[in-house]
N, C-alpha and C positions, 0 to 999 in steps of 0.2 A: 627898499627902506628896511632897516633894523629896528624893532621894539626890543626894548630891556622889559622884563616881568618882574617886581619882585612884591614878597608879600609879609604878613605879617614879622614889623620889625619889630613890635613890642617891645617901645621904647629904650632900644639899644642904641645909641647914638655912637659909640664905636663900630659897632659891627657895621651900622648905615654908611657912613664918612669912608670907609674900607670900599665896600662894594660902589659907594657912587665916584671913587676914585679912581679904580680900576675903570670902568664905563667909560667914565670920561677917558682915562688916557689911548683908549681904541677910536675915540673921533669916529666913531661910523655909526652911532646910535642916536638916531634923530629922536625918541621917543620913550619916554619913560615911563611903565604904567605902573602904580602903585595899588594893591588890590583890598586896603584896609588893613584892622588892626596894627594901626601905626604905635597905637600908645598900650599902656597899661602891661603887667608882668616887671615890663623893666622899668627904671626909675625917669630916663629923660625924654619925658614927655614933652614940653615945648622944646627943647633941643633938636629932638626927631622932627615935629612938627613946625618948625623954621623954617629946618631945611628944606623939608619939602616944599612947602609953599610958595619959597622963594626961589624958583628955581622954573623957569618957562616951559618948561621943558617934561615937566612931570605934570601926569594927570592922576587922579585921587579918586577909588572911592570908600564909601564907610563898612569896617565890620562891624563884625557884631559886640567886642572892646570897646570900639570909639563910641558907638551908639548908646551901649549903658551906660559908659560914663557922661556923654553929654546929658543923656535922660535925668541923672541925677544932677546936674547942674543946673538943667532948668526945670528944675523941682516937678520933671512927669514920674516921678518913681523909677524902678528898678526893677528887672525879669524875675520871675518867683525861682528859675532855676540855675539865679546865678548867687543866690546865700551867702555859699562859700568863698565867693569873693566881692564882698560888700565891701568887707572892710581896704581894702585893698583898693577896691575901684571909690571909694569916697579920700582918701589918702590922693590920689592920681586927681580927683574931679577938685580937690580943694587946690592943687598946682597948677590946673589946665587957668593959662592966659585968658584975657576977655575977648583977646583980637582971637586966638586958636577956635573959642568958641566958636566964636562968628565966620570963622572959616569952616569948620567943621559941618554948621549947618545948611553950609550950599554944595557940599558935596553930593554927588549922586550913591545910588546901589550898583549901576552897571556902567560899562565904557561899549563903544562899538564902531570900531574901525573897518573897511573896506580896501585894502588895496591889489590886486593885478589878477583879480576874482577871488581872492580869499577874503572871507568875513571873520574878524577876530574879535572876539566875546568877552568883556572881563565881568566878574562879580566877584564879591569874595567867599562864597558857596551857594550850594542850591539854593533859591526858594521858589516854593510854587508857584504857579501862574495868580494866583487868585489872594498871596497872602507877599508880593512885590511892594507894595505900600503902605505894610501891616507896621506899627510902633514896636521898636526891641522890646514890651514887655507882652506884647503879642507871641514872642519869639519864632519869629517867620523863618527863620534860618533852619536848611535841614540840619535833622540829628546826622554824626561824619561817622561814614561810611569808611570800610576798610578800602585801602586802595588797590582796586584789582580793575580791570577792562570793564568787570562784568556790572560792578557798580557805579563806574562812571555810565556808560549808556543808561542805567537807569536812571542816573539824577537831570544828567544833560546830554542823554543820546537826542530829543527833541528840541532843542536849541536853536535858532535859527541859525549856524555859524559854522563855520570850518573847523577853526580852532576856539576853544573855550580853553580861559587862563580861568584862574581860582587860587585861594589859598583855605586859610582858615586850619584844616588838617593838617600838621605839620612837618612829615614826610615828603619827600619827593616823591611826585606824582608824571610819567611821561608815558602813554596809552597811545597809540595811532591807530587806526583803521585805516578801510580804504574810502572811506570818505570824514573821519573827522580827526582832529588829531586834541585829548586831553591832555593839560598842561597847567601842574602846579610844582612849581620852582624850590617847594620848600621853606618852612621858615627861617628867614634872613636873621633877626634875633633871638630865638631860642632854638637851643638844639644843647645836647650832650658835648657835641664832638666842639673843635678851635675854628671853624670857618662859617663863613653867614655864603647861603648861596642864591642865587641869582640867576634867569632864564637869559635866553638871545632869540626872539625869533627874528627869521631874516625873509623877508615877503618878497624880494628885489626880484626875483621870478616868481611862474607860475608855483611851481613846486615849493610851499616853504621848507624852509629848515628849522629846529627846533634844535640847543644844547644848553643844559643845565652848567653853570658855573659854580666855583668853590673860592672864597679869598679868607685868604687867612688873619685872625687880628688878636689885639690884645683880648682874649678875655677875661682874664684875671686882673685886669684892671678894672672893666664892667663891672665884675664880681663885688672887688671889693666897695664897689658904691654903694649897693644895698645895705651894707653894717653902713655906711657912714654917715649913710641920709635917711638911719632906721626906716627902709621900706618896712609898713606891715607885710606877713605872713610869707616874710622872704625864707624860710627854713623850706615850708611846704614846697614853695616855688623854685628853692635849688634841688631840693629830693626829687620833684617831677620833669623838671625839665631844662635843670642847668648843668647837674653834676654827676658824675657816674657811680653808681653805686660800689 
């Protein structure tokens, strides 16, 4: 069996459409994990959020994006150390559909599959054992960690699983040892560079296999939707994490 990983698409419904295109034309991917922040940075929110749902084939759970902006939808407040993007995520929660909602709120925090003795883990970052069912303005989510070996073991060297997927940090993340293997794909909608990338694990035997993916797309199409559907505090958000300096 082949799982597709990908993660934070933040609301890029270009770059999504690309890599679930690609997926699809290899026909050997029974399984699609999605690891959260689907929405918010970028502008198409129920766009992104369609698609996935509608699609049998894809399983969901919530970052830490999705959760504050649901939080503010249904009027529980907002994280004290998310401020700086208020305005931004109430801009996103005044577009978020009633059906998205309501999809939103039966998602889970983890996934956890079983197959040919590999246990494979998803979340869309740490949290600790005791703060798993803590409210986003609890902010249960660890603070992100540089990606090196040394700090995956400590966030999820105790895991129950073989493999642990994750996103949330935006970098490709691919660590193995001799007994687990860490795996974050990358964010699929924000990055500097022209392609959204995308994981393969492949469990069909004992030994899995793990390779990170690249597909390339329009993004200067993307780009230009931010001017034209005035996202708020879309300057700061191409200075950080759309355009190269």
């Amino acid at each position: 069996m082949k799982i597709a990983i990908i993660t934070d698409i933040h609301g890029n419904e270009i770059a999504l459409k690309a890599v679930l295109n690609e997926i699809d034309a290899g026909r050997d991917v029974q399984e699609i994990w999605c690891l959260g922040d689907m929405i918010a940075m970028g502008p198409d929110t129920n766009e992104v959020l369609d698609i996935l749902f509608e699609r049998p084939d894809v399983r969901m759970i919530t970052g830490n994006h999705d959760e504050a902006i649901l939080s503010l939808v249904l009027g529980d407040g907002h994280p004290d150390s998310y401020k700086h993007t208020r305005q931004h995520h109430e801009w996103i929660a005044k577009r978020l559909s009633d059906q998205n909602v309501q999809r939103l709120q039966q998602l889970p925090r983890t996934l956890v599959k079983e197959i040919n003795g590999n246990r494979l883990f998803g979340i869309h970052y740490h949290i600790e054992t005791h703060m798993r069912d803590a409210h986003i303005r609890k902010e249960p989510f660890f603070s992100i960690l540089e990606p090196t070996l040394e700090n995956m073991e400590t966030m999820f060297g105790d895991y129950p699983a073989d493999i642990i997927c994750f996103g949330h940090n935006h970098p490709e993340h691919l660590f193995q040892t001799e007994y687990k293997i860490y795996l974050n794909p990358g964010s699929l909608g924000v990055s500097k560079g022209n392609t959204a990338p995308y994981a393969i694990v492949d469990l069909s035997s004992i030994a899995p296999e793990v390779k990170i993916h690249h597909v390339a797309y329009d993004k200067q199409v993307f780009l230009q939707k931010f001017d034209t559907l005035q996202v708020p505090q879309r300057e700061i958000m191409f200075k950080l994490f759309y355009t190269k300096e």
